[in-house]
C-alpha positions as CSV (number, residue, x, y, z in Angstrom):
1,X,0.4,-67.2,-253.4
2,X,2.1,-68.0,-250.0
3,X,0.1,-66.1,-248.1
4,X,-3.3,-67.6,-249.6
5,X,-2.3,-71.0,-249.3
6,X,-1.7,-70.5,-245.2
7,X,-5.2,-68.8,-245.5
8,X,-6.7,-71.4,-247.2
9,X,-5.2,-74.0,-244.7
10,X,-6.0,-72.2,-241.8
11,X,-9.7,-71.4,-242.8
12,X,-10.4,-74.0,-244.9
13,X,-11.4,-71.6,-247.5
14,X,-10.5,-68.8,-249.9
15,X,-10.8,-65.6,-248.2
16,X,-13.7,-63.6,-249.3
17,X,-16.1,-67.4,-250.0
18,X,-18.0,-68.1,-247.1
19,X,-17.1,-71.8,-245.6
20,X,-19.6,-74.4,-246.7
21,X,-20.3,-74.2,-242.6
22,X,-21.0,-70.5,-243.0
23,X,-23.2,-71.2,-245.5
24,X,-25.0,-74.1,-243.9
25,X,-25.8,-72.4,-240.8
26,X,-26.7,-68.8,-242.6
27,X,-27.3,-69.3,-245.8
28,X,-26.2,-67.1,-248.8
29,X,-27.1,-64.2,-251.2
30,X,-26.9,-65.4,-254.5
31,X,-26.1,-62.0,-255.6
32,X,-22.8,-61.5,-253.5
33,X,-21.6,-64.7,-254.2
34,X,-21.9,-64.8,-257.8
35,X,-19.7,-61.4,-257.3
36,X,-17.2,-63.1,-255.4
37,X,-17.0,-65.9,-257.1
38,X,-16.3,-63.7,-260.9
39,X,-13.7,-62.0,-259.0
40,X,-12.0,-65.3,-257.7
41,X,-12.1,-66.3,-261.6
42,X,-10.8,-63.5,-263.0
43,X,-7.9,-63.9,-259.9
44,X,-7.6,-67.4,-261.1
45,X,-7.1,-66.3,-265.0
46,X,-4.5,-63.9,-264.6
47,X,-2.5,-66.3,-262.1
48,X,-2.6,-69.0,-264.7
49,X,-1.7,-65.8,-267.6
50,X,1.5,-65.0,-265.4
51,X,2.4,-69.0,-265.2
52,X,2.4,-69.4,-268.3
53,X,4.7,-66.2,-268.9
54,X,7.2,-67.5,-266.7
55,X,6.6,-71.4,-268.1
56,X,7.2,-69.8,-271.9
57,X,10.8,-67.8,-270.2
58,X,11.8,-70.9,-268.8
59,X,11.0,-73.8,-271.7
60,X,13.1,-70.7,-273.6
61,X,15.9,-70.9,-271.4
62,X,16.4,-74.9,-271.2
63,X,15.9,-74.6,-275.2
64,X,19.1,-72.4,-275.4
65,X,20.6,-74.6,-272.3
66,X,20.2,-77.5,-274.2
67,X,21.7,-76.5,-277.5
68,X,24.8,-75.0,-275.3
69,X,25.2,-78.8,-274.1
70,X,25.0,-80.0,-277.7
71,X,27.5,-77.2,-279.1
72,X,29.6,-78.4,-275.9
73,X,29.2,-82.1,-276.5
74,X,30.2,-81.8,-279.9
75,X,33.4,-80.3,-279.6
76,X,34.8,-82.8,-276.9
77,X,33.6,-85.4,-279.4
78,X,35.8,-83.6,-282.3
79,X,38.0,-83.1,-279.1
80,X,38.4,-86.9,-278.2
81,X,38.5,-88.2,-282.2
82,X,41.3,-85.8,-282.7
């Protein structure tokens, strides 16, 4: 995603979508765009698909941290009462 957000902030807009100055000045075919803009979509679905992969690994991973810090705060209270 680097590399599109340097394009998108150099062009002002995602590669393969004609700029709304593009467009003003030339127009546009309905057809193509329609195309392009199913493929950005379907670009956009599996991005969000692969975020939420990685969010479910690490919600897992502070779950498991946190009881660790429980299991660990428990015995220096057994630890300190003793």
């Amino acid at each position: 995603m680097p590399e599109l957000e340097q394009f998108i902030i150099k062009n002002k807009h995602l590669p393969e979508i004609p700029s709304a100055e593009q467009v003003a000045k030339e127009g546009i075919e309905l057809g193509a765009n329609q195309a392009a803009l199913l493929k950005k979509i379907e670009e956009l679905t599996l991005y969000i698909i692969d975020q939420n992969k990685e969010l479910k690994k690490q919600n897992e991973k502070i779950s498991k941290l946190e009881d660790k810090m429980a299991l660990i705060e428990k015995k220096q209270a057994v630890h300190i009462a003793q």
